[in-house]
VMD Tcl script that builds the backbone (N, CA, C; Angstrom):
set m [mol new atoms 369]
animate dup $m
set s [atomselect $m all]
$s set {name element resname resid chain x y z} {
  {N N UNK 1 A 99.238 82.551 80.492}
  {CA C UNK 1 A 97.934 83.189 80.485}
  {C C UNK 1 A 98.038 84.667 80.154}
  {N N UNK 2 A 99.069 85.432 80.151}
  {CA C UNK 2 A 99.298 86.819 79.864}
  {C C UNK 2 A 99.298 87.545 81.131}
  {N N UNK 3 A 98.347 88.421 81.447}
  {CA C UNK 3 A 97.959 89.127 82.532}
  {C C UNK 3 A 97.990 88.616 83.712}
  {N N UNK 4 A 98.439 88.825 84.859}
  {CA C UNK 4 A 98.443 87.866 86.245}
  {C C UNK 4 A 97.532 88.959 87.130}
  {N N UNK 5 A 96.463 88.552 88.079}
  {CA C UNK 5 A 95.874 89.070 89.007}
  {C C UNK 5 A 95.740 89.156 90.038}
  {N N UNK 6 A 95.415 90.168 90.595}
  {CA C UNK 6 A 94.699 89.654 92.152}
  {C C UNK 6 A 93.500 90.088 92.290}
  {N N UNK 7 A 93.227 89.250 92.958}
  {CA C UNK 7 A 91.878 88.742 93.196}
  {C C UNK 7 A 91.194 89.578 94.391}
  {N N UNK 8 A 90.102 90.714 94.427}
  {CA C UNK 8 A 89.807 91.615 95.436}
  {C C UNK 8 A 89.248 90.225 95.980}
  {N N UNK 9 A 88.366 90.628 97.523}
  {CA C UNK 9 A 87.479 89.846 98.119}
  {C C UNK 9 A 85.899 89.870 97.647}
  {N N UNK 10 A 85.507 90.771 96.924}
  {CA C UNK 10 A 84.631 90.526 96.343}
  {C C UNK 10 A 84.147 89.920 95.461}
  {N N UNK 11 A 85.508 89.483 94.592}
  {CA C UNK 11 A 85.647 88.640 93.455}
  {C C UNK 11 A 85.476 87.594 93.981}
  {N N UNK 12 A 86.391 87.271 94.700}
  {CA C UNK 12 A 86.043 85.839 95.447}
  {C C UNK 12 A 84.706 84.780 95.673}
  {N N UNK 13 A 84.247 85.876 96.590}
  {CA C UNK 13 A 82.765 85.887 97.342}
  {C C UNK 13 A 81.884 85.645 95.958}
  {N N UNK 14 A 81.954 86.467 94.961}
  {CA C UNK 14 A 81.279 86.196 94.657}
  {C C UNK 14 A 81.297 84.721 93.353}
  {N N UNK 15 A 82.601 84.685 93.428}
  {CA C UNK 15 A 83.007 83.401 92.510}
  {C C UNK 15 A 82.423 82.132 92.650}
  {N N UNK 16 A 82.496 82.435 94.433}
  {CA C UNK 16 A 82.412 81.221 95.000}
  {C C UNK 16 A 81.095 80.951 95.242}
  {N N UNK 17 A 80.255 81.717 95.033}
  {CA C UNK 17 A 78.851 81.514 94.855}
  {C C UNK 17 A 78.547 81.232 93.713}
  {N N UNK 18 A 79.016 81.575 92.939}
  {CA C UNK 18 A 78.462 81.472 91.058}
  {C C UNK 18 A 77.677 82.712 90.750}
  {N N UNK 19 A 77.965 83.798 91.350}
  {CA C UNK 19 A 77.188 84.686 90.999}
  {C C UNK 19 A 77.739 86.017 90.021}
  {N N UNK 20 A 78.764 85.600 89.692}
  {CA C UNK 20 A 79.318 86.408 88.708}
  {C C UNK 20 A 78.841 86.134 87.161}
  {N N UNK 21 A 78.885 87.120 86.093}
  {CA C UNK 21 A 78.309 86.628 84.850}
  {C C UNK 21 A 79.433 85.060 84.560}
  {N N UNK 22 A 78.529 85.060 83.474}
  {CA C UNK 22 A 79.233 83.537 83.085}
  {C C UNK 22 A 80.487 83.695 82.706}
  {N N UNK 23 A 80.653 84.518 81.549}
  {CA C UNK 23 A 82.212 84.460 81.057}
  {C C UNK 23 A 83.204 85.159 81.915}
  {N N UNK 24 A 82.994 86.098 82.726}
  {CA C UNK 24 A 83.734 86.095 84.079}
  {C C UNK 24 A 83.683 85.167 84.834}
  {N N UNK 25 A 82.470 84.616 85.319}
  {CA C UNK 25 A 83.389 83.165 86.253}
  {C C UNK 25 A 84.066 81.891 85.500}
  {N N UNK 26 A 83.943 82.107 84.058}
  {CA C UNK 26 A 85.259 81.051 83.683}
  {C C UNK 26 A 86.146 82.038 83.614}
  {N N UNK 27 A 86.451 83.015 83.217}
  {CA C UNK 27 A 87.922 83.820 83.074}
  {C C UNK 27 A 87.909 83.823 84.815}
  {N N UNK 28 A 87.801 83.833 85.675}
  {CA C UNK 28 A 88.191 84.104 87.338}
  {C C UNK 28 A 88.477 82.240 87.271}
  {N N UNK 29 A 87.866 81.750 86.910}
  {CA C UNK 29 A 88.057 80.192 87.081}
  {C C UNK 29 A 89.775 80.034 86.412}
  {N N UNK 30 A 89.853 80.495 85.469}
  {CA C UNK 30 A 91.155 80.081 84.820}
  {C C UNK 30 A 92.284 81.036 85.485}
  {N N UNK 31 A 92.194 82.158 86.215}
  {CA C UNK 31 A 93.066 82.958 86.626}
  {C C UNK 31 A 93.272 81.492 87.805}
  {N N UNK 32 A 92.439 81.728 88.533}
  {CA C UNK 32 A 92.488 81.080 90.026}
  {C C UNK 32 A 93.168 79.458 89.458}
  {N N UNK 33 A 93.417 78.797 88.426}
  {CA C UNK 33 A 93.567 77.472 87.926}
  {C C UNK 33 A 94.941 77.675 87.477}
  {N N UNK 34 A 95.405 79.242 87.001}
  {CA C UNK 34 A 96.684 79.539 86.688}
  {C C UNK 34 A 97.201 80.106 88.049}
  {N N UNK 35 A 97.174 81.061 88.743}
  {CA C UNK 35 A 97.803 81.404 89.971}
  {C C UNK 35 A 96.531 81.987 91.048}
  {N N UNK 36 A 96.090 81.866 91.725}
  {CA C UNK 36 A 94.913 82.795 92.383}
  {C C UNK 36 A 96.420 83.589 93.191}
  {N N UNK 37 A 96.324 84.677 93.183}
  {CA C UNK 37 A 97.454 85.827 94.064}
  {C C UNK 37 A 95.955 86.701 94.820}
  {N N UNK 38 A 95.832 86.521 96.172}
  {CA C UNK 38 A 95.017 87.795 96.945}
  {C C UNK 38 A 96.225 88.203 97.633}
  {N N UNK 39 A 95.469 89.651 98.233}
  {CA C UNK 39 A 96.729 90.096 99.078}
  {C C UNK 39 A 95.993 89.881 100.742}
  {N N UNK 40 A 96.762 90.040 101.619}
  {CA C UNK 40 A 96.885 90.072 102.807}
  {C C UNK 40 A 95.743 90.331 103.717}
  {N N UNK 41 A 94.828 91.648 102.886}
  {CA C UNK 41 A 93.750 92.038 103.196}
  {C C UNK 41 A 92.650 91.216 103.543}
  {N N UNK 42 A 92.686 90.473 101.622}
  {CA C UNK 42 A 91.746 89.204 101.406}
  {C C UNK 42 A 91.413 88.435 102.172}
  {N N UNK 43 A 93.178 87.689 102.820}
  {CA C UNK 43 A 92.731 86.649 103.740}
  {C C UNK 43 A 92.399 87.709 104.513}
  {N N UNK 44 A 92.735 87.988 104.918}
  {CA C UNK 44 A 91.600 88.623 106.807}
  {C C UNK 44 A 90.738 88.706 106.450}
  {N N UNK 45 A 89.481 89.309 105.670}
  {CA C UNK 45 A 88.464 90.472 105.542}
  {C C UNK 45 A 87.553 88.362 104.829}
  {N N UNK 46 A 88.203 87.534 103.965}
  {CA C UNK 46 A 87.514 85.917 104.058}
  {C C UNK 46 A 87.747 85.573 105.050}
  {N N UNK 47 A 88.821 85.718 105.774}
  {CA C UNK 47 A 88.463 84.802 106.851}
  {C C UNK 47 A 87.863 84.871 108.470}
  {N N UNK 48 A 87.755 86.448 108.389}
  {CA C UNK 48 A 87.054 87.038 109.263}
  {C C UNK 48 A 85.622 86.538 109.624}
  {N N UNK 49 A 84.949 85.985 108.842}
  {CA C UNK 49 A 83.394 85.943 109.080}
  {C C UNK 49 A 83.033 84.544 110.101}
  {N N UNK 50 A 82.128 84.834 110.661}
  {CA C UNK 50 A 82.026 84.216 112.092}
  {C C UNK 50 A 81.823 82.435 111.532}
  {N N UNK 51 A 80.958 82.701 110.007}
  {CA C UNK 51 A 80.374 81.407 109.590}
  {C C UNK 51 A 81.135 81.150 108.317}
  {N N UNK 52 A 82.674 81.343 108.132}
  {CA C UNK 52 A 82.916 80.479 106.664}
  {C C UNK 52 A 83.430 79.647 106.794}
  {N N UNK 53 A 82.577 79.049 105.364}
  {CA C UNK 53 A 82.408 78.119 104.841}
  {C C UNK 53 A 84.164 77.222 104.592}
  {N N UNK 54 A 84.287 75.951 104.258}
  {CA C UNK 54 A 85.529 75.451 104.296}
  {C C UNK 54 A 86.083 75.138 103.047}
  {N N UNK 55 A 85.371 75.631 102.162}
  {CA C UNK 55 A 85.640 76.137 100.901}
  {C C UNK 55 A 86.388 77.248 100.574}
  {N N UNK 56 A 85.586 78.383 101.186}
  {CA C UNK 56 A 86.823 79.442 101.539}
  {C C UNK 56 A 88.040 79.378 101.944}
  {N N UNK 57 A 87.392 78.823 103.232}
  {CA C UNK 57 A 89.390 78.555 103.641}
  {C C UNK 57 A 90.306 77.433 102.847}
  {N N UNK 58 A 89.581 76.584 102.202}
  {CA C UNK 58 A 90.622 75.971 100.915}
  {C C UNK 58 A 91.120 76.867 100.131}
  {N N UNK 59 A 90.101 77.595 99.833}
  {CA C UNK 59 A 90.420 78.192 99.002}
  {C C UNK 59 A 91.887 79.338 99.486}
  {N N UNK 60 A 91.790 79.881 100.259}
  {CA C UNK 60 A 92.764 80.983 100.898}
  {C C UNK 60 A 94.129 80.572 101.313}
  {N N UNK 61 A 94.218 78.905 101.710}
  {CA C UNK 61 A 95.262 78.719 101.605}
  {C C UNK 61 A 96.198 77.760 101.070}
  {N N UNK 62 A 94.665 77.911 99.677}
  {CA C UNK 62 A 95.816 77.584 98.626}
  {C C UNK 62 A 96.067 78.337 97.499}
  {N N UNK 63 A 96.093 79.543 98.211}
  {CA C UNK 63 A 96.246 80.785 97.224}
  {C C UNK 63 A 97.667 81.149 97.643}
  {N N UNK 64 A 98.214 82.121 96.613}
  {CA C UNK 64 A 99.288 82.733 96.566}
  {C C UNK 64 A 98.829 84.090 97.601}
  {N N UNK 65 A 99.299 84.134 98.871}
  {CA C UNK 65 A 98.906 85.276 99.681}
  {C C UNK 65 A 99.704 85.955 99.989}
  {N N UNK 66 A 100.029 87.630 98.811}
  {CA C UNK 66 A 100.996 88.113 99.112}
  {C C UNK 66 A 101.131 88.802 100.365}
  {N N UNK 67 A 101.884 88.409 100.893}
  {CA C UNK 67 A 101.932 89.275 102.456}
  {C C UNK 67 A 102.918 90.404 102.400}
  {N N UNK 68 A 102.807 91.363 103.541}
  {CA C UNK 68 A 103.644 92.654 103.263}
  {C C UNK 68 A 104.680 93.089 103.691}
  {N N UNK 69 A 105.473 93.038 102.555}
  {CA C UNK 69 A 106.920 93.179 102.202}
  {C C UNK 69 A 107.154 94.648 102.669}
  {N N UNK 70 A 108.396 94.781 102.766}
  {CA C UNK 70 A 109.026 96.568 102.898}
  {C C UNK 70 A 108.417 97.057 101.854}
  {N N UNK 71 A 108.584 96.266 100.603}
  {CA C UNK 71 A 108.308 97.351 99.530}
  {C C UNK 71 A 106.965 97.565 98.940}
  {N N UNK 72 A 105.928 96.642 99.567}
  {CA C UNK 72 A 104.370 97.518 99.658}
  {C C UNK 72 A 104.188 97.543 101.269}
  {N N UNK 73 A 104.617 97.919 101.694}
  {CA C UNK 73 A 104.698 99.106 102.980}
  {C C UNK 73 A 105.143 100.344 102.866}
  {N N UNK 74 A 106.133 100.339 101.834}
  {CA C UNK 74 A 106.510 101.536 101.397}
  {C C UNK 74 A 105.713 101.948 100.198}
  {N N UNK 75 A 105.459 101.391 99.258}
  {CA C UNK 75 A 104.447 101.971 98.086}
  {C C UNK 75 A 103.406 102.362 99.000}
  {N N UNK 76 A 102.723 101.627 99.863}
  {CA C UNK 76 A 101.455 101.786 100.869}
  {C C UNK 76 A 101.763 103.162 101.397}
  {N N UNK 77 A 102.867 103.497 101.843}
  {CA C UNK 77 A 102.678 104.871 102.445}
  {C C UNK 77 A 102.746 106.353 101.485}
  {N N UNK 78 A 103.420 105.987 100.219}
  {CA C UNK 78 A 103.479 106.864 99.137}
  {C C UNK 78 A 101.966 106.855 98.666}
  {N N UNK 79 A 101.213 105.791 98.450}
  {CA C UNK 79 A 99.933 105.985 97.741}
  {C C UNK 79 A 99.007 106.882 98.743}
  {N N UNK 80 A 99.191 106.464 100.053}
  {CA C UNK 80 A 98.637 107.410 101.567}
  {C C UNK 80 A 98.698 108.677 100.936}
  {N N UNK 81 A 100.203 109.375 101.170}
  {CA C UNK 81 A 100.393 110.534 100.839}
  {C C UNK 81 A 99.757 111.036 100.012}
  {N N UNK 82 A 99.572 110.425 98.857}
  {CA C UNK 82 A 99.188 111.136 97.342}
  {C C UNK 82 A 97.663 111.429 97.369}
  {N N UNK 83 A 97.153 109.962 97.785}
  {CA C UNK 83 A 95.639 109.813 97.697}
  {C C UNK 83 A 95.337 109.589 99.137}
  {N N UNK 84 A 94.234 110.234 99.775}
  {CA C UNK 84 A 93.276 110.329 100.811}
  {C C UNK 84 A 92.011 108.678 100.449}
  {N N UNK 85 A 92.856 107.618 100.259}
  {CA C UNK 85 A 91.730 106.203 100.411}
  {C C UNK 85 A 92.107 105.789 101.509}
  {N N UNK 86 A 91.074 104.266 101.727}
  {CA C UNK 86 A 91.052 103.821 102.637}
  {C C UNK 86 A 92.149 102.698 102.865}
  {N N UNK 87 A 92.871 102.800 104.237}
  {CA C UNK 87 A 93.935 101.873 104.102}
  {C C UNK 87 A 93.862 100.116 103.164}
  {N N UNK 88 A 92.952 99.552 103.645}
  {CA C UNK 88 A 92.914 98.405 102.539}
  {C C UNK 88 A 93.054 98.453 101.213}
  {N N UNK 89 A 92.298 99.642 101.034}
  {CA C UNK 89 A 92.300 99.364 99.568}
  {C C UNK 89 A 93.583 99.904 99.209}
  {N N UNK 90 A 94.417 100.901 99.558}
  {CA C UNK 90 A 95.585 101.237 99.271}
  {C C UNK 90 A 96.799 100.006 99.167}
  {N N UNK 91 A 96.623 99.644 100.178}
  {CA C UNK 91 A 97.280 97.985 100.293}
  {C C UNK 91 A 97.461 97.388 99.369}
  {N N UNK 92 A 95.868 96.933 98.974}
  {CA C UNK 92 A 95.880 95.930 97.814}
  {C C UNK 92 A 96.147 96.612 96.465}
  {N N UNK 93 A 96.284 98.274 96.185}
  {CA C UNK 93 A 96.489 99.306 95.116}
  {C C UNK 93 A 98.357 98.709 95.222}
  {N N UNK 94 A 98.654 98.963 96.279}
  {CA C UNK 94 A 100.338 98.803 96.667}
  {C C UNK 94 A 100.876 97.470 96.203}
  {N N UNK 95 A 100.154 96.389 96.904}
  {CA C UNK 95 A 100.580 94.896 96.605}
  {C C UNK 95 A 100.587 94.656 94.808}
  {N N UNK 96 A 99.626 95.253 94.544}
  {CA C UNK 96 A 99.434 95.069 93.154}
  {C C UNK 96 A 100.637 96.009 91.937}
  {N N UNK 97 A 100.527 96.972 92.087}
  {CA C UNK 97 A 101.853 97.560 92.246}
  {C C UNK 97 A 102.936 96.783 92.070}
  {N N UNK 98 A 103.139 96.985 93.374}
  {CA C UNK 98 A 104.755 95.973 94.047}
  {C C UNK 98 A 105.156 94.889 92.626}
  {N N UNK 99 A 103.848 93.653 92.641}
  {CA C UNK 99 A 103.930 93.155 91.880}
  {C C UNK 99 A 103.265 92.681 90.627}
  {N N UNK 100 A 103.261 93.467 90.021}
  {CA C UNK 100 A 102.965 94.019 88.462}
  {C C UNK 100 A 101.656 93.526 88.331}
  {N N UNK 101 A 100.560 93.337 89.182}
  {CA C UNK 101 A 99.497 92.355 89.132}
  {C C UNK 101 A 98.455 93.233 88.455}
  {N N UNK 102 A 97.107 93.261 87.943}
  {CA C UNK 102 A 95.717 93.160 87.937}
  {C C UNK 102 A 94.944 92.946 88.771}
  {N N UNK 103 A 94.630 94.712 89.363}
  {CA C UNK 103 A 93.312 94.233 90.305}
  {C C UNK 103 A 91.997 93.822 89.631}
  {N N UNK 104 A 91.372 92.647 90.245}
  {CA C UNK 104 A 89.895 92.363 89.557}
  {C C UNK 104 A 89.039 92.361 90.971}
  {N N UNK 105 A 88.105 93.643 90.609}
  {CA C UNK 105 A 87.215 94.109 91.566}
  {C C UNK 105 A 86.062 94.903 91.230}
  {N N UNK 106 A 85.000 94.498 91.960}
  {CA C UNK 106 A 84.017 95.213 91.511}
  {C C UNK 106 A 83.897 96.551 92.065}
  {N N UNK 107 A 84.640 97.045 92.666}
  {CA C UNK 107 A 84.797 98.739 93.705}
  {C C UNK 107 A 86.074 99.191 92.633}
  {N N UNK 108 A 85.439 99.537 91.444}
  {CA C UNK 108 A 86.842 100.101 90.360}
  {C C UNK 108 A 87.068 101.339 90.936}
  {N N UNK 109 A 85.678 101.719 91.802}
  {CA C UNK 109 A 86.030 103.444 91.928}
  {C C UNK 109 A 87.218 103.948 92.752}
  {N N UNK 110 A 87.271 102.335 93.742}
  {CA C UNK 110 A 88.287 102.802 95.012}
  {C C UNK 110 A 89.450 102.202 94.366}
  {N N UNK 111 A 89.729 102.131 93.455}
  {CA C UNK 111 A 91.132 102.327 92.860}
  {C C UNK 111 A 91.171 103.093 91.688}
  {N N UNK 112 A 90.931 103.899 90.949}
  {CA C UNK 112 A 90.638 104.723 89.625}
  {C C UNK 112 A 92.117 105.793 90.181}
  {N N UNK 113 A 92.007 106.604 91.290}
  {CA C UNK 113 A 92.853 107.521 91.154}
  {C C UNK 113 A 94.444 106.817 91.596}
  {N N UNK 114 A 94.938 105.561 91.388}
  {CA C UNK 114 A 96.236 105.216 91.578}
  {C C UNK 114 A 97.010 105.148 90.427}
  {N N UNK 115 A 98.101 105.491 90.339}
  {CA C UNK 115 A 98.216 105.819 88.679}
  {C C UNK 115 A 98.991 104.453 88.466}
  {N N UNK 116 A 99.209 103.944 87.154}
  {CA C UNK 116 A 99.738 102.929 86.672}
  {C C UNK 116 A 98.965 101.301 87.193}
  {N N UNK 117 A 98.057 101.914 87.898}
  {CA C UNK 117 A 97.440 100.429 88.406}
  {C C UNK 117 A 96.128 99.971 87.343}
  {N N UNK 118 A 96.589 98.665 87.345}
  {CA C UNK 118 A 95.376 97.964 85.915}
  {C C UNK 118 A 94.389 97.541 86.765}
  {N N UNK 119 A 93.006 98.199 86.192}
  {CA C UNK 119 A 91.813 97.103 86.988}
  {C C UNK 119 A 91.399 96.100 86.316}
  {N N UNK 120 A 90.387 95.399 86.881}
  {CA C UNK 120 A 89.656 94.935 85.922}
  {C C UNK 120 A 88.056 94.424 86.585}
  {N N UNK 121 A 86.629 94.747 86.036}
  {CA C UNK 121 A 85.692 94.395 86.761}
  {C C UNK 121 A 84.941 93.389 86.130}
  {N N UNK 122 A 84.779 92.237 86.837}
  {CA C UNK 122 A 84.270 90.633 86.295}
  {C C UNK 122 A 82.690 91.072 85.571}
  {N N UNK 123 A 82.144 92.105 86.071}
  {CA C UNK 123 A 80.653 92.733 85.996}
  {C C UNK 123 A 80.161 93.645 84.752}
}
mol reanalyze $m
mol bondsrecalc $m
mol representation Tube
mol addrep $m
């Protein structure tokens, strides 16, 4: 497929509704059909909600869920230093990082100042 991603939680959410434009929810359809990768965040922040659905949680664990390694714990604390964001999103800036991924998210703003990190917004 070329490009490999991860998948913010907003992408998700909103995948899983159908509420993304069309040719983004088949390109999110074919990422997620080639590897779905969220990070760590994802699952918590899906599976947090008092009422989800069991779709979600299929969905989450049968995803690739990168969990956190030394070495986005350590990118995580270098991106801290540099940039004043919010720990999650640094995380998933780090995980992505770590491993050479594509963030796809509709909050491009809260990753714009990480350098070398690819976005991408379904919107």
């Amino acid at each position: 497929m070329g490009l490999k991603y991860l998948l913010d939680t907003n992408v998700v959410i909103d995948f899983m509704a159908k509420n993304l434009p069309a040719s983004s929810q088949q390109k999110v359809a074919d990422i997620i059909d080639d590897e779905a990768n969220i990070s760590l965040i994802t699952k918590i922040e899906l599976l947090s909600y008092s009422d989800v659905e069991q779709n979600v949680i299929d969905f989450v664990y049968s995803s690739n869920v990168l969990i956190l390694s030394d070495k986005i714990v350590n990118k995580t604390i270098e991106l801290r230093r540099k940039h004043k964001k919010k720990l999650p999103d640094t995380i998933i800036a780090a995980t992505a990082l770590v491993n050479n991924l594509t963030v796809a998210t509709r909050n491009v703003t809260d990753f714009v100042d990480f350098d070398n990190l690819s976005v991408w917004n379904p919107w």
